[in-house]
C-alpha positions as CSV (number, residue, x, y, z in Angstrom):
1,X,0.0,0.0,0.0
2,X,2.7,2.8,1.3
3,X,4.8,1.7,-2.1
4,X,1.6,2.3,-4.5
5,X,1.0,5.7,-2.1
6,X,4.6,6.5,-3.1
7,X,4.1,5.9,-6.8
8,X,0.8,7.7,-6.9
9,X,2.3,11.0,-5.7
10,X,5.2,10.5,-7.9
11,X,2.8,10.5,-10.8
12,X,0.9,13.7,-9.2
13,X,4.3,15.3,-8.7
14,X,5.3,15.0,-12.3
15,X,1.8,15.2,-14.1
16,X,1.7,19.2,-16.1
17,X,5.4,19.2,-14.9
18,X,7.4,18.9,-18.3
19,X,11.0,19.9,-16.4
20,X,10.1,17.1,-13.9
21,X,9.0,14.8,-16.5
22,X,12.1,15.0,-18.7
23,X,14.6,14.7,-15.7
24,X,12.6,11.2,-14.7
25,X,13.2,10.3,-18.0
26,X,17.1,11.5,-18.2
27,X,17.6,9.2,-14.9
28,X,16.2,6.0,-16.5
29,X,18.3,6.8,-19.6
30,X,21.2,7.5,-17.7
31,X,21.0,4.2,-15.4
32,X,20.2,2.6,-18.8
33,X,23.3,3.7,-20.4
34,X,22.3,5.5,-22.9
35,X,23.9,9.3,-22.8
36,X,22.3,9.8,-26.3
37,X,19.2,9.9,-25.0
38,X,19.6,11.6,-21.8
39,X,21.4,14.1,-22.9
40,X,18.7,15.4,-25.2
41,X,16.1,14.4,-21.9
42,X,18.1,17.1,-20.0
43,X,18.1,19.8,-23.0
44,X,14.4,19.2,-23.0
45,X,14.0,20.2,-19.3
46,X,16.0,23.1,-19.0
47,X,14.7,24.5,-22.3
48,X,11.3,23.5,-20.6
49,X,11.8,25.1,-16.9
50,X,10.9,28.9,-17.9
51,X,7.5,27.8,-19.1
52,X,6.9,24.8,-16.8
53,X,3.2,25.0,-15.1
54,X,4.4,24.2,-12.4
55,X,6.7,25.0,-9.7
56,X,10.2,23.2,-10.4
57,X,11.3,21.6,-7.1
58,X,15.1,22.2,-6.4
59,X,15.9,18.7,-6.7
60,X,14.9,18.0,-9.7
61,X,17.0,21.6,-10.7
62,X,20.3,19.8,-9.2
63,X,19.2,17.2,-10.9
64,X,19.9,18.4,-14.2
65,X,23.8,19.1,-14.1
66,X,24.2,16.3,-11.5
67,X,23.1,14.0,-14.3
68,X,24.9,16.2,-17.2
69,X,27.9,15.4,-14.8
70,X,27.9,12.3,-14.6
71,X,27.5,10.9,-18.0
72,X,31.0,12.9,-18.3
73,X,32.7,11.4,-15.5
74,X,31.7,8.0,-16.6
75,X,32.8,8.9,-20.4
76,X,36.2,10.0,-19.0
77,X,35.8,13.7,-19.1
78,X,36.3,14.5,-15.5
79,X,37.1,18.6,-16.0
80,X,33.6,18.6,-17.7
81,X,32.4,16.9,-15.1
82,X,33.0,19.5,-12.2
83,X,31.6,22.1,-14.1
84,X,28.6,20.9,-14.2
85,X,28.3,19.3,-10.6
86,X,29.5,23.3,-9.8
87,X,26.1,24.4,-11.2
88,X,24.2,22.2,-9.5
89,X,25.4,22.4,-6.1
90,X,24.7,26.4,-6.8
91,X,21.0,25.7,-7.6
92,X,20.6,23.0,-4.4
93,X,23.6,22.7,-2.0
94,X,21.8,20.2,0.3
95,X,21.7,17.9,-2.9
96,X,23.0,14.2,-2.4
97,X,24.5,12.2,-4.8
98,X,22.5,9.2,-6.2
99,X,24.6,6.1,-5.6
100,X,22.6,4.3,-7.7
101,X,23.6,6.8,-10.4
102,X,26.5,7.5,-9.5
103,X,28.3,4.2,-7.8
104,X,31.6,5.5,-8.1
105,X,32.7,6.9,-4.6
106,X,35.9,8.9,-5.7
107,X,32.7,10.6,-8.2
108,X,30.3,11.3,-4.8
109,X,33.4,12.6,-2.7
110,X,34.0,14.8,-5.6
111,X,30.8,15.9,-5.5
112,X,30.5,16.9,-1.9
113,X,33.5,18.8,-2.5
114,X,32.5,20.8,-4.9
115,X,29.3,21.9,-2.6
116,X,31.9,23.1,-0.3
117,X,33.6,25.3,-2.9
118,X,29.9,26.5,-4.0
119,X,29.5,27.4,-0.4
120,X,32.5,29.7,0.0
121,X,31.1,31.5,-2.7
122,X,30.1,35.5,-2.3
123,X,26.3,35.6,-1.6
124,X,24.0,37.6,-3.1
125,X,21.4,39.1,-1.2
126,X,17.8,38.6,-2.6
127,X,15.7,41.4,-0.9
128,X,12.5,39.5,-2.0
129,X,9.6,41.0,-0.4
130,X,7.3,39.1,1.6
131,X,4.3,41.5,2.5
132,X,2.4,40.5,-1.0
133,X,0.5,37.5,-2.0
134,X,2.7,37.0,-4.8
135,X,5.5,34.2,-4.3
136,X,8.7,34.8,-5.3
137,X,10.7,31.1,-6.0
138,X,14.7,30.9,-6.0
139,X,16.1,27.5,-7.3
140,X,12.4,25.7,-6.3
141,X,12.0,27.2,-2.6
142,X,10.4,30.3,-1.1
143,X,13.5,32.3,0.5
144,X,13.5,34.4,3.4
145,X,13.2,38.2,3.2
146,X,16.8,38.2,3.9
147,X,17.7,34.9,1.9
148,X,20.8,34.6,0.1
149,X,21.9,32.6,-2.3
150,X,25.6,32.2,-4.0
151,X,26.6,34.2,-7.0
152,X,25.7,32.1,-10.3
153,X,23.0,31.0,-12.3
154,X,19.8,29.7,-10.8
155,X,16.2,29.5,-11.4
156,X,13.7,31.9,-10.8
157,X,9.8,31.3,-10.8
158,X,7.0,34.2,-9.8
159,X,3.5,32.8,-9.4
160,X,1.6,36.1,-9.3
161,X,-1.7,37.5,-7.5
162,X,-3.9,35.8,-10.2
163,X,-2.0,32.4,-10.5
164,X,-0.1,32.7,-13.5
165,X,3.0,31.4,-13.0
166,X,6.0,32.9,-14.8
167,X,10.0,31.8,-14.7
168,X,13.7,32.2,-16.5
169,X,17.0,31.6,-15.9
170,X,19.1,34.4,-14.3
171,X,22.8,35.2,-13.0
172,X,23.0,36.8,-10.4
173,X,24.1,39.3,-9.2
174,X,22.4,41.3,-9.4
175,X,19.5,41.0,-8.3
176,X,16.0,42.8,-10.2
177,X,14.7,46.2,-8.8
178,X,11.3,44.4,-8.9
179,X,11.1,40.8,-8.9
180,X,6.9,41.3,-9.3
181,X,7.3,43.1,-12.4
182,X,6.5,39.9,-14.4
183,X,3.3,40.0,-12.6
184,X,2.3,43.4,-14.4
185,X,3.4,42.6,-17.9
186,X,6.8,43.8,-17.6
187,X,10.2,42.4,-17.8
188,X,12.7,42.3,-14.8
189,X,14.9,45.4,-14.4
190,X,17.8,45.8,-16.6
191,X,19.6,45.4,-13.8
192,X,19.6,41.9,-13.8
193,X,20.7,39.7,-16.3
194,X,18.5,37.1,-17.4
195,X,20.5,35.0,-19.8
196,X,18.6,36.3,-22.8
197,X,19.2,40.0,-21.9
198,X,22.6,38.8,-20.9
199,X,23.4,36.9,-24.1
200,X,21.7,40.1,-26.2
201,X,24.3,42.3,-24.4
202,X,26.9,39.9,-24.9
203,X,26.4,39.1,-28.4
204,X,26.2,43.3,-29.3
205,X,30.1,43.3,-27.4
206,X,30.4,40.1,-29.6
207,X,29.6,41.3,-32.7
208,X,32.0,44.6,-32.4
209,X,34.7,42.6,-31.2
210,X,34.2,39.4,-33.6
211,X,33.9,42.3,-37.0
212,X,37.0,44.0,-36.0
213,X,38.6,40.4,-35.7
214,X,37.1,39.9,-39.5
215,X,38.7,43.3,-40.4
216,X,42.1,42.3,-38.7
217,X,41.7,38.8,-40.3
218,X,41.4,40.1,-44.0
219,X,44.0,42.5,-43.6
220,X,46.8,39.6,-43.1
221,X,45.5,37.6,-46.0
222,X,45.5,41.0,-48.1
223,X,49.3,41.3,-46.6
224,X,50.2,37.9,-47.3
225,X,48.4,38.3,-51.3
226,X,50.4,41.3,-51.5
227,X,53.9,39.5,-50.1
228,X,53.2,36.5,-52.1
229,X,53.3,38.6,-55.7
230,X,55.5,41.2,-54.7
231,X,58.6,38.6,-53.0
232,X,57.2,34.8,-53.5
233,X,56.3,35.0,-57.0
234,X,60.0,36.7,-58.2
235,X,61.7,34.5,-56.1
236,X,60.1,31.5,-57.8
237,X,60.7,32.6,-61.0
238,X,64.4,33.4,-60.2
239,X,65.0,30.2,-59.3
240,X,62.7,28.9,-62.4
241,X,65.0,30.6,-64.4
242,X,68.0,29.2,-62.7
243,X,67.3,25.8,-63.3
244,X,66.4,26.1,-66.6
245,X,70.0,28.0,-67.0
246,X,72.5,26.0,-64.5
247,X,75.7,26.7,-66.3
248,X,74.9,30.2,-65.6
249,X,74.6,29.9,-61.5
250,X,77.3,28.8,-59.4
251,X,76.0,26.3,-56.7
252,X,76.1,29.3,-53.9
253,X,74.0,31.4,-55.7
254,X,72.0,28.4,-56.5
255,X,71.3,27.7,-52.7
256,X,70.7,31.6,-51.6
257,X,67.9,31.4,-54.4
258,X,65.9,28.6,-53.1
259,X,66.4,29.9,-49.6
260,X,65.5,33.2,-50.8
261,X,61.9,31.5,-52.2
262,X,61.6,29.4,-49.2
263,X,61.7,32.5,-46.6
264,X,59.5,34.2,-48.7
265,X,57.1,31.0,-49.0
266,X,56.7,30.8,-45.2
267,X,56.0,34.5,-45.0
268,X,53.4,34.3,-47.3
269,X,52.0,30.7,-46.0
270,X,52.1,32.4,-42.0
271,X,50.4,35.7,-43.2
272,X,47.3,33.6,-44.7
273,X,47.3,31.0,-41.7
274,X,47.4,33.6,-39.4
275,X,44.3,35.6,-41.4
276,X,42.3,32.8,-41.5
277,X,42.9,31.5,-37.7
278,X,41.2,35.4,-36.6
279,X,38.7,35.5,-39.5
280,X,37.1,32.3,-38.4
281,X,36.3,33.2,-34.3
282,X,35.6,36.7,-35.5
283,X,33.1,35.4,-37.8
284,X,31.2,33.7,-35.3
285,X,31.4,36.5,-33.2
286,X,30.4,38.7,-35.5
287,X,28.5,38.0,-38.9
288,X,27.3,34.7,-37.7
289,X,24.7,33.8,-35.5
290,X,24.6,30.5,-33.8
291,X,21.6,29.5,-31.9
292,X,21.0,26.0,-30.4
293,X,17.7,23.9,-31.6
294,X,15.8,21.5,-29.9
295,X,13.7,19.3,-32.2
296,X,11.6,16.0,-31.9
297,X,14.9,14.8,-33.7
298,X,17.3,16.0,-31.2
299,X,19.5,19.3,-30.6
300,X,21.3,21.2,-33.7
301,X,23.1,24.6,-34.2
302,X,21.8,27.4,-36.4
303,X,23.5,29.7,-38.3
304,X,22.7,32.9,-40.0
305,X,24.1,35.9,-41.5
């Protein structure tokens, strides 16, 4: 009976919860072995959270990177692990470790570690005000008015007077001038940085540094074009012309010729190399827009002029 109770509110827990729904789903996949799968699982719940009808319990936030985590610790990739168990001991530092995910014990102590290092992170102050009938949720809970939560990204959900329910990832600090705001139709102060403002002010820096990095990129190429016919192309054709007339070089001049086209070779080939290794970034700073895709079929990358 108490196990059917427990599966029943499961059920209830998840049901109109699409965040919690895809994070169950991530855990089988992940306990099945198959990272294909819950990988996209996981995409599917954090591109779900700032919509989610319901409020997003911090568990199943930590849940998200915990898992993220440990597909990459199993795979090997231990640095790309910790970043991601980092973000989720910021979103829930009273997390534990699922050993049945996670069975490796040098993995858990690593962990536990890591909620240490969240937790000698600068706070951030929320000021959330509590005389309204409006809720304010950080990271799945209600805060205090004088709550405080470490600097980094977390979750952020406002159910409103009328019962709308409204969320979005945010960095912070800092914190909005009006976390109600939502509630009236209007977006949180500019000064906080949800991480589409943030990504908007980000990409305008982007785009001014990745065009000058297009305009610095072109200009070696155009110096190595210009090198290659002013000193590669004459020094070729010296040393054309020296083979064609051998009697007529002695074997000294011979070898300063082909050094002479070989110094000017590599000038012209390091020019281009170097042009094309700061066109390329500054491109996809600049011109190029790449945005991430979640389809039925899986996650892809965008691009667009």
């Amino acid at each position: 009976m108490s196990l059917n109770l427990l599966l029943l509110l499961g059920v209830a827990r998840a049901d109109g919860n699409p965040t919690a729904e895809a994070v169950a789903r991530a855990r089988a996949a992940v306990l099945a072995g198959d990272p294909t799968t819950a990988n996209r699982e996981l995409a599917l719940a954090e591109a779900a959270a700032p919509t989610n009808p319901a409020v997003v319990l911090s568990t199943d936030l930590a849940r998200i990177d915990f898992y993220r985590g440990v597909l990459e610790w199993t795979a090997g990739e231990r640095d790309a692990a910790l970043g991601h168990w980092r973000r989720s001991a910021t979103l829930n530092l009273r997390f534990q470790p699922e050993a049945d995910v996670l069975p490796d014990v040098e993995g858990q102590d690593a962990y536990y570690a890591l909620q240490g290092e969240v937790r000698g992170y600068p706070t951030v102050e929320l000021g959330i005000p509590q005389d309204t009938t409006a809720v304010v949720f950080v990271d799945g809970t209600r805060p205090e008015a004088d709550g405080v939560v470490p600097e980094g990204r977390h979750y952020i959900q406002v159910r409103c007077d009328d019962g709308t329910l409204h969320g979005g990832w945010m960095v912070l600090p800092p914190v909005p001038d009006d976390w109600l705001a939502v509630c009236d139709g209007r977006s949180w102060s500019s000064s906080a940085r949800s991480l589409s403002d943030r990504s908007e002010r980000s990409g305008a820096a982007g785009e001014v540094i990745g065009w000058s990095m297009v305009g610095t990129g072109a200009a070696l190429v155009g110096a190595g074009t210009a090198w290659n016919f002013a000193f590669t192309n004459p020094a070729w054709e010296a040393g054309v012309a020296a083979r064609d007339n051998a009697g007529s070089v002695s074997r000294t001049e011979a070898d300063g010729l082909v050094a002479d086209f070989n110094r000017n070779r590599w000038i012209t080939v390091g020019l281009f190399a170097a042009g094309v290794a700061v066109v390329t970034p500054g491109i996809l700073l600049g011109p190029v827009e790449l945005k991430p895709a979640l389809t039925l079929d899986g996650a892809t990358i965008r691009g667009a002029f």
